[in-house]
N, C-alpha and C positions, 0 to 999 in steps of 0.2 A: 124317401130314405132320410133318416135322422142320424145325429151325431154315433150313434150307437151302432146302429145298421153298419157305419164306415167302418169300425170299429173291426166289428165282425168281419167283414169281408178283408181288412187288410191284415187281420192275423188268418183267417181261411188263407187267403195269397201267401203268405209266410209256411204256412203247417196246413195244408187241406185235412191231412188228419189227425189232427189236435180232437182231443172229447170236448163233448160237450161239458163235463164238468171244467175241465182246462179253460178253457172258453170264456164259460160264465167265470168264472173265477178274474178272466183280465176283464170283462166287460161289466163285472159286476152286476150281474142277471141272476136270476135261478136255472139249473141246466133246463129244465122247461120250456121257459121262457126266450134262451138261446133255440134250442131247437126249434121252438115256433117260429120264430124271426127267421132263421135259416129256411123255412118249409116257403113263409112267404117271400123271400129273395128270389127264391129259385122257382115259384107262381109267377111273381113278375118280369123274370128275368134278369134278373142281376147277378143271377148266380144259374148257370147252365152249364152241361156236362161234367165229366172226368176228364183228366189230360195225364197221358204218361211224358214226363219231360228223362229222355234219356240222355243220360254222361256219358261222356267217354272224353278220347284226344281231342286236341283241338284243331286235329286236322280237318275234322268234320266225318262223324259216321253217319249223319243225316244229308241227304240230296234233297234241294227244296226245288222247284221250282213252279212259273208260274203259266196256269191256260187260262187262255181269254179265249172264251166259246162265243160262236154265232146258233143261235137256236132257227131254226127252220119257221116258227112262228113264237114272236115274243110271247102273245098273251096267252096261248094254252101252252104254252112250255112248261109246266110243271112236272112232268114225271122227267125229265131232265134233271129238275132242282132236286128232286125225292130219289134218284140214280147216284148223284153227285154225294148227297146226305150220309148214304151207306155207304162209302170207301171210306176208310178208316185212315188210308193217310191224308185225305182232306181236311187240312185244319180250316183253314178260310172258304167261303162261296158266298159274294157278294152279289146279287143282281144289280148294273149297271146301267146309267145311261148312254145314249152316242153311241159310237160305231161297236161297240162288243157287248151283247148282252149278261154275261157272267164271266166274274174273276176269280179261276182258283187258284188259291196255295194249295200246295202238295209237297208232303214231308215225307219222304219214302227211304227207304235204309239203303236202295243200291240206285243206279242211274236204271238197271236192266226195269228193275219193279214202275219206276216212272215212265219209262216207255210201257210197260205193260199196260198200266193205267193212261196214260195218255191216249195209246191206241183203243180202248175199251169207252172213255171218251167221245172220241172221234167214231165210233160204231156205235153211238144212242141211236133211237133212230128219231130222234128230234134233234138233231144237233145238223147244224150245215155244211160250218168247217170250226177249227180250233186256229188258235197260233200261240206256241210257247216258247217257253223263255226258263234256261237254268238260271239258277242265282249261284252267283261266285264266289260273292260276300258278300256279309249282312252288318249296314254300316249302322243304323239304329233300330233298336228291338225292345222297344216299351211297354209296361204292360199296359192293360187296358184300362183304362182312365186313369192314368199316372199322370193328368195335370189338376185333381182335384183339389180346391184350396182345402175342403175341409177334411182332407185324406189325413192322419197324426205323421206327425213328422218325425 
């Protein structure tokens, strides 16, 4: 990634849909040559999925919380990971090392829907056991590579 690439992705971060003319215009590309760059980001990974980020009170409309799954056998556990991929409120699923094989977040609109999911979970039939955990509050929430130096300031 070069100075430009950063460019890119930290007005994508600002405006995901910003045009491509808009774009090239801060980045000083041709829309082209933005969308090319954007196709290779998202090749290599720098740039993955859509995210709906919903407002509301700040009471919290979102219930987050977290499962640390045991899978029945680490190494063919993958239709677990490819189970987990398809629930829509899974934003995070990290495979782990040490005592818990995967750690999900799960952002779900009611407590009842996280139990739903939880239990759905816990009936893989590669999974052994679960243990989860609500979150209460969320004391830091940074995006992702928010300590780049060469990110613009």
């Amino acid at each position: 990634m070069d100075a430009v690439d950063v460019k890119i992705i930290a007005e994508l971060t600002r405006n995901a849909r910003i045009s491509y003319s808009e774009l090239a215009g801060k980045v000083l590309l041709s829309r082209n040559a933005v969308r090319q760059r954007i196709e290779r980001l998202e090749r290599q990974g720098h740039i993955a999925g859509y995210t709906i980020v919903r407002t509301g009170d700040r009471t919290g409309d979102v219930v987050a919380a977290l499962v640390l799954v045991h899978r029945k056998d680490r190494m063919r556990g993958g239709d677990v990971l490819a189970a987990l991929e398809r629930i829509p409120e899974v934003v995070i699923c990290e495979v782990l090392s040490g005592e818990f094989d995967i750690m999900v977040r799960l952002e779900a609109a009611s407590l009842e829907r996280v139990r739903v999911i939880w239990e759905d979970i816990a009936k893989m039939p590669g999974v052994r056991d679960t243990v989860t955990a609500l979150t209460l509050s969320s004391v830091v929430s940074r995006p992702r590579g928010g300590r780049s130096s060469t990110a613009p300031g």
